[in-house]
Every structure is written in structure tokens, then in C-alpha cells.
C-alpha positions, 0 to 999 in steps of 0.5 A, spaced: 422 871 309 425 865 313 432 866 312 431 873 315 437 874 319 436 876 328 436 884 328 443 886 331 440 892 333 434 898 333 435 899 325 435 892 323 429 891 327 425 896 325 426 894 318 424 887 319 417 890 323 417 895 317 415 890 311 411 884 316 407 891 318 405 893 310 403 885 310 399 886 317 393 885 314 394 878 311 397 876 318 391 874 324 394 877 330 399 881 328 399 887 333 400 881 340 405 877 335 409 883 335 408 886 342 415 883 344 419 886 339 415 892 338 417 893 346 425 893 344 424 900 340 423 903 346 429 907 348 434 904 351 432 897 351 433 893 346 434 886 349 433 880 344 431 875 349 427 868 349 421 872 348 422 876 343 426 870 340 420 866 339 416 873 337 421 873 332 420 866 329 412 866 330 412 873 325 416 869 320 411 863 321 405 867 320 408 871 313 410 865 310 404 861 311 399 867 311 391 865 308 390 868 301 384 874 302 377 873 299 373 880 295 368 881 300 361 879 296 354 884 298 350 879 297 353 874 303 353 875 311 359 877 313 362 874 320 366 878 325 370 874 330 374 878 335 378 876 341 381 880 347 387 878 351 392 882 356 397 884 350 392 886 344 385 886 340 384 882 334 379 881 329 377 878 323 372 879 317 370 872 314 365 870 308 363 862 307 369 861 312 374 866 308 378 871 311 377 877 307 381 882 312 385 882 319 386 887 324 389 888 331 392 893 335 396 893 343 392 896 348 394 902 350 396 903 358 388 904 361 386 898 357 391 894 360 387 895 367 380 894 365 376 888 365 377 882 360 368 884 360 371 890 357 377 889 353 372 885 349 367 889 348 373 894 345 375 889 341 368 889 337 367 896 337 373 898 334 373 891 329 366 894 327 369 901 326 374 900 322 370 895 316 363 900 317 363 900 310 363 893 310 357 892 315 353 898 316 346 896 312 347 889 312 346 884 319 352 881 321 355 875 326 359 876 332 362 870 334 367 871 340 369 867 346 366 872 352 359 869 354 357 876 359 358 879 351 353 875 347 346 878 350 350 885 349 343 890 347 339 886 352 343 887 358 342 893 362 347 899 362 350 899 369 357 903 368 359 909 363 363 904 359 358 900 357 354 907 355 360 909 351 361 903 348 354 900 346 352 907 343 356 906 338 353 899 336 345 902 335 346 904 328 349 896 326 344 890 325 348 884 328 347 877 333 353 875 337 354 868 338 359 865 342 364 861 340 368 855 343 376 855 345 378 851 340 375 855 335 380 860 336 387 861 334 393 856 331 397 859 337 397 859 344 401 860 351 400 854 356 404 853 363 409 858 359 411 853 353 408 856 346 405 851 342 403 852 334 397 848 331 398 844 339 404 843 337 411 845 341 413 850 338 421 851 337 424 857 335 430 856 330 436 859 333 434 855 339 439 849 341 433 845 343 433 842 336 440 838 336 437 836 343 431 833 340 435 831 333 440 827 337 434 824 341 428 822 337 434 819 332 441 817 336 437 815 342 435 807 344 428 811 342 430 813 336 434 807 333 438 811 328 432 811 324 432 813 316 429 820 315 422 818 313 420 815 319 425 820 325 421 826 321 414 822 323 416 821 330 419 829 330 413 832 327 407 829 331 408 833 336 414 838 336 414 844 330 418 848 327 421 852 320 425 847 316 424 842 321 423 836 315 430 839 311 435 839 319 432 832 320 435 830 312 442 833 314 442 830 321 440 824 318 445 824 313 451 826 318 450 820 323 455 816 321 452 809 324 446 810 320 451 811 313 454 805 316 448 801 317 445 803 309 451 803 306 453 804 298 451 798 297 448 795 291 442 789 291 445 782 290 445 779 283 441 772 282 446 767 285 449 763 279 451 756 279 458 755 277 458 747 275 
């Protein structure tokens, strides 16, 4: 999966979204991870842009480093977290800090216009919807970031959506608590840069790699260091796939470091010749 090459065109693309999309349920966020390329099946406007390069990249991420699912165990409370953002929904069912199944989708045109009150409320509802047979007689926690949601059955019904979307939740037996952000997701965008795990996140095809290669090894800064310690210094706040294999080959190509190592053997013990 890592090696999967850059959809040339539709087809190509359509097989790669193929087989990550049998594995969707083993992959947090998937439907908001694929939204760029997804968009490139439209008609005429297959355009393999930054974003759907980085898109590209996280999806090989993601199912490589997809989480083991757990069974799910009656006799255990389940966990729902569910968040909304302005691309798609996602959810997650867990056990004991387990996930036993993910789900998401891209929000349709209408959704899109609504309130973030309402995308998160929808998020719920078809979370709750799609693992009924789950949660239904059993008293479940809702733990999401949308602090208007927690006192959700308390609240006093005010528009049409909050009566259609509410009517839904009265056969279910739950409590809403309310997350922290940094309780969520291992990626995120900020101030336009995608980060993994708080680190930056560089695509592999991006010719940023031999920028930061050259700088955090040939540089002053870098001192053409061995591989051990120019991997350390790359990886403390900077990711991407195969990060530690291209700092070995880079490493092993400087010619100053080769010349500074050298084939050299110890010294044997000095000997006196008299």
C-alpha cells in the first residue's frame, strides 16, 4: 500500500479509492480523509493537485497504521465519539479504549450550509443509527467536542431540526460528555499546514524532503552527522513515510560524511620494536 504509485487518471484513481474503501471501516475518518480525491471522480476535473496529493499520502498512512478492531463485549458500555467538520462526520464505537468499528461520510450540499450545532447533532444521530443493534437497550456514552450538545434532551426544542433530529435519540438510553480537543484525531489542519501526531506532515512525492535532508544533515546546523543522530533531529518534529530508510540513503551518499567515517580499521596496540 505504500508503494501504491499516483493515479495518472479516473481509472487508476478508482481502483486505489477501491480497495482503501473495502478497508473504511478500519480507518478513523476516512469519508474527510478521501474528500479531495473523491472530488477528482467528477466529470472532467481530474486535477492531482497539492491537496489531493497530501490526501493521497494520509489514506497510505492511515492503512498502514490502521488500529486492530476489538469483538464488542454485551457486558461492557460501549463509547460513541462523534465529530463534524465542514467536509464530513465521523464516528467511532469503542470498548475499554478499543475501537470495535469506524464510520464516515462527506456531507451532502445542505449540510454544508448548516450550523456546526447541527452537523454535530447529524453526526450523532446517524452514528447512533447505523450501530442500533449495538446500543439499542444498552445505556451508552456520547463523548464529543460540541459543548451546546451536552445537555441535549434538557434543552428546549426551538427549530424543526432540532425536532426531527431529537425524536430520533428517545428510544436510545445515553449521556453526553464533552471532550477536550486534544482528545481528538491524530491529524488536523493549522494555518494551512497538515500535521500528524503534532508533527508536519510531508507528503513523499514533495521535493521538500531533499530541502530538509540537505538541511537538518549538510548544513552547519547539521554538521553532517551519522544516521542515528540526523534521524533524531528530523523526526522530532517533522513526519513522513519511510522518513528513517531516505535519511539512511542520504546519509550514505554524502561524500563528506564517507570521507569523515572512512573504511577505516581501529589501530592495533603499539608495539615496541627495540
Amino acid at each position: 500500500m505504500v508503494e501504491w504509485p499516483i493515479p495518472k487518471n479516473v481509472k487508476q484513481l478508482r481502483g486505489f479509492l477501491g480497495l482503501t474503501g473495502f478497508y473504511r471501516k478500519f480507518v478513523q475518518h476516512y469519508a474527510m480523509l478521501a474528500a479531495p480525491l473523491t472530488a477528482l471522480l467528477k466529470r472532467n476535473s481530474f486535477l492531482w493537485t497539492n491537496s489531493a496529493q497530501q490526501a493521497f499520502e494520509l489514506l497510505k498512512v492511515a492503512m498502514s497504521e490502521a488500529p486492530v478492531l476489538s469483538l464488542p463485549n454485551f457486558e461492557e458500555q460501549f463509547v460513541l465519539e462523534t465529530d463534524a467538520s465542514g467536509a464530513g462526520m465521523g464516528a467511532v464505537l469503542i470498548q475499554q479504549g478499543h475501537p470495535i468499528c469506524y464510520f464516515s461520510k462527506q456531507l451532502c450540499p445542505q449540510m454544508l450550509q448548516a450550523s456546526t450545532y447541527v452537523r454535530e447533532l447529524c453526526a450523532i444521530i446517524s452514528a447512533v443509527k447505523k450501530w442500533r443493534t449495538y446500543l439499542l437497550g444498552n445505556t451508552f456514552i456520547i463523548y464529543m467536542d460540541q459543548r451546546s450538545l451536552r445537555e441535549l434532551m434538557t434543552q428546549v426544542i426551538q427549530t424543526p431540526e432540532q425536532q426531527f433530529y431529537l425524536a430520533k435519540l428517545l428510544v436510545y438510553s445515553y449521556e453526553i460528555v464533552q471532550a477536550t480537543p486534544s482528545d481528538f484525531k491524530e491529524f488536523e489542519y493549522l494555518n494551512g499546514l497538515l500535521f500528524y501526531k503534532g508533527k508536519l506532515f510531508i507528503p513523499s512525492a514533495s521535493p521538500l524532503k531533499l530541502v530538509l535532508l540537505e538541511e537538518f544533515h549538510g548544513s552547519t546546523i547539521g554538521g553532517h552527522s551519522g544516521i542515528h543522530r540526523t534521524f533524531g533531529r528530523l523526526q522530532e518534529n517533522i513526519f513522513w513515510h519511510g522518513m528513517r530508510q531516505d535519511v539512511e540513503k542520504f546519509v550514505k551518499a554524502c561524500a563528506i560524511y564517507q570521507s569523515l567515517v572512512g573504511p577505516f580499521r581501529p589501530c592495533g596496540l603499539c608495539v615496541n620494536q627495540s
